[in-house]
Structures are given as C-alpha cells and as structure tokens.
C-alpha positions as a Markdown table, in Angstrom:
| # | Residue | x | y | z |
|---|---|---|---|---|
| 1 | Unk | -12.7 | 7.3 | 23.3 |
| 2 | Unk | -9.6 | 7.5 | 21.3 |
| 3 | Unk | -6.9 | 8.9 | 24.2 |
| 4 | Unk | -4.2 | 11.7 | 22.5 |
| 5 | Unk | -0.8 | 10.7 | 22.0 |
| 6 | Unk | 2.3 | 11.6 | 20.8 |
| 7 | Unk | 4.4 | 9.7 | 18.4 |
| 8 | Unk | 7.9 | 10.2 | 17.2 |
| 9 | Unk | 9.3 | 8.4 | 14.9 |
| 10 | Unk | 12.7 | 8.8 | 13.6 |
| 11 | Unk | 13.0 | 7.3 | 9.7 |
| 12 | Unk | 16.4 | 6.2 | 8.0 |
| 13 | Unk | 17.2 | 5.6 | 4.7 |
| 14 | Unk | 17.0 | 8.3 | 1.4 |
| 15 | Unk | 14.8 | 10.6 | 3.1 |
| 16 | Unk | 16.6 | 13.9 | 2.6 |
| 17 | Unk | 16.7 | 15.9 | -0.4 |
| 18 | Unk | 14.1 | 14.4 | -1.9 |
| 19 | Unk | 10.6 | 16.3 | -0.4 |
| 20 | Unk | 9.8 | 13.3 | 2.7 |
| 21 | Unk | 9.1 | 16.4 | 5.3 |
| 22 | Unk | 6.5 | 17.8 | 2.7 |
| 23 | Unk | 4.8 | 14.9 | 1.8 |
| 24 | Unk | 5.0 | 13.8 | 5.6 |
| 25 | Unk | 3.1 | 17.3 | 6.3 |
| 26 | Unk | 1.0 | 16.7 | 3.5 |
| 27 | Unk | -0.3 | 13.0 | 4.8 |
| 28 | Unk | -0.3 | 14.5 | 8.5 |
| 29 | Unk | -3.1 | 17.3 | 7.3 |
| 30 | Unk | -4.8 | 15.0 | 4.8 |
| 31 | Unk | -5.3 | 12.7 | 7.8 |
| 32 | Unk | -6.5 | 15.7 | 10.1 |
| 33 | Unk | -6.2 | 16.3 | 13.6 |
| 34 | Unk | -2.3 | 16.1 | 13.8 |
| 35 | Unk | -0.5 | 19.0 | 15.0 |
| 36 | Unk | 3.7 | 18.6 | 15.1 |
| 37 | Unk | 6.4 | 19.0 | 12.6 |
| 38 | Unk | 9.2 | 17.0 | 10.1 |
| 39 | Unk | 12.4 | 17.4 | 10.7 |
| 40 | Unk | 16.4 | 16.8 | 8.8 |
| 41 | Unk | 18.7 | 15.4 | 11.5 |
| 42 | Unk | 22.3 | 16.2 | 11.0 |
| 43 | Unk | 22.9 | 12.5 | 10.4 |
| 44 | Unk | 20.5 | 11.7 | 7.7 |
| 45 | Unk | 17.6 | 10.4 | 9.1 |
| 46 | Unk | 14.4 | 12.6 | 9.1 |
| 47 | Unk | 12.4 | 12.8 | 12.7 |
| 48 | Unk | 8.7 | 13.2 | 12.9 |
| 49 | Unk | 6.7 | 14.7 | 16.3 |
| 50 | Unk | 3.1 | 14.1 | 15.6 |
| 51 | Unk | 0.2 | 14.4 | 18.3 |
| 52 | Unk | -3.5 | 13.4 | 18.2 |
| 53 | Unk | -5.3 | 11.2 | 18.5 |
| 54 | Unk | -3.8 | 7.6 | 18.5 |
| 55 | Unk | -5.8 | 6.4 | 15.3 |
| 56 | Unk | -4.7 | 9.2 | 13.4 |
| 57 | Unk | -0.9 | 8.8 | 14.6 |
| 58 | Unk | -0.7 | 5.3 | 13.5 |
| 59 | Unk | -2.2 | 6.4 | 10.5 |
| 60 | Unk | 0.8 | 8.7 | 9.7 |
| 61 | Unk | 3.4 | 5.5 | 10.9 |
| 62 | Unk | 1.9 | 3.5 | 8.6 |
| 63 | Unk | 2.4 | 6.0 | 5.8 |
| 64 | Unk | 6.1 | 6.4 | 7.1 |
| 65 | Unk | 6.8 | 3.2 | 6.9 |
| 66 | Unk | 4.5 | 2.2 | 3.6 |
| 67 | Unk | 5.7 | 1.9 | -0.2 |
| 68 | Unk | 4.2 | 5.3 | -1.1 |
| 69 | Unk | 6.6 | 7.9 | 0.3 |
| 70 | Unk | 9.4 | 9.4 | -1.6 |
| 71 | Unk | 13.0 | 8.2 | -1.6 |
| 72 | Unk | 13.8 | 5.3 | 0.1 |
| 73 | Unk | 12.1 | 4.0 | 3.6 |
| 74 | Unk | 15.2 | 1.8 | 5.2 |
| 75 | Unk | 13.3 | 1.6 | 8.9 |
| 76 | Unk | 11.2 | 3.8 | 11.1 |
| 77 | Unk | 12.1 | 3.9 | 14.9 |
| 78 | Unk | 9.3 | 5.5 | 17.1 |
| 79 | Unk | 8.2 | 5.8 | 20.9 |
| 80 | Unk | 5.0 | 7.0 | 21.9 |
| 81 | Unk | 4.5 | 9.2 | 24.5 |
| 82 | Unk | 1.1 | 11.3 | 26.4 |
| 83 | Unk | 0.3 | 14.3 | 24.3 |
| 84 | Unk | 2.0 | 17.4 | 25.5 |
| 85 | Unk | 0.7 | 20.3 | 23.4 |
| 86 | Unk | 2.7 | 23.1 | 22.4 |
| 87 | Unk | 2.2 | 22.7 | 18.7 |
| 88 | Unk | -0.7 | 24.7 | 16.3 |
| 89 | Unk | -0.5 | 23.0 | 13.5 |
| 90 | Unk | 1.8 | 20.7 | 11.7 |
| 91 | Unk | 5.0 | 22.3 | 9.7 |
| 92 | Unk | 8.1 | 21.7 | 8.4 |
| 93 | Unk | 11.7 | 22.6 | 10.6 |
C-alpha cells in the first residue's frame, strides 16, 4: 500500500513572475490525487505543500526539479512529513 505523505519543497531560482505556481497546479492535478497549494515567498523562492500518496508526490518533485518547468529551476529543498489534511484540492496562494 502506498502510505500518504506530505512533501514540501521550497524551489530557488527564476520562479516568480513567470507562471511556476500554475504549471505546478497544473502537474499536481494532471498527476491526480494531490491536494495542497503553490506559493511566492517574499524572498523569491516559490514553496510547494503537496499531500498524497508518496508515488504521486515524488512525481510532482521530480517535475519541480526537471528541465520542463518554466523559468529557471536553481535547486529544490524539501522535507517530507505524515499527511495532515486540511487541504480540498490543490490551488494557487
């Protein structure tokens, strides 16, 4: 059984301004089962809350941290935590 985590990843680089928390949304509902949101951070980075399950998580880190997401991917930071709940669906903040 795939156990239900909760990833956050924090991503650096050219990541604002340029539509990373749409296409992060976009990737989070084409993969399914991901319920969180995208954020700005004052300091340029963009942070990403994503829960499901674990093989659908990585999924989403490995788009973060791939070739195909818009502007510029410097680094991805993330911890992974149990699932906590709370969110319905995943959006943009």
């Amino acid at each position: 059984m795939n156990e239900r985590v909760r990833l956050t990843a924090w991503v650096r680089g050219r990541v604002q301004g340029v539509g990373f928390r749409w296409f992060t949304r976009a990737n989070a509902l084409r993969i399914g089962g991901l319920a969180g949101f995208a954020s700005n951070l004052s300091d340029g980075r963009v942070q990403v809350v994503a829960e499901g399950e674990r093989t659908n998580c990585e999924q989403l880190l490995d788009w973060l941290r791939g070739d195909d997401t818009p502007g510029r991917v410097d680094g991805v930071t993330e911890i992974w935590d149990t699932s906590r709940g709370g969110y319905e669906t995943f959006e943009i903040r």
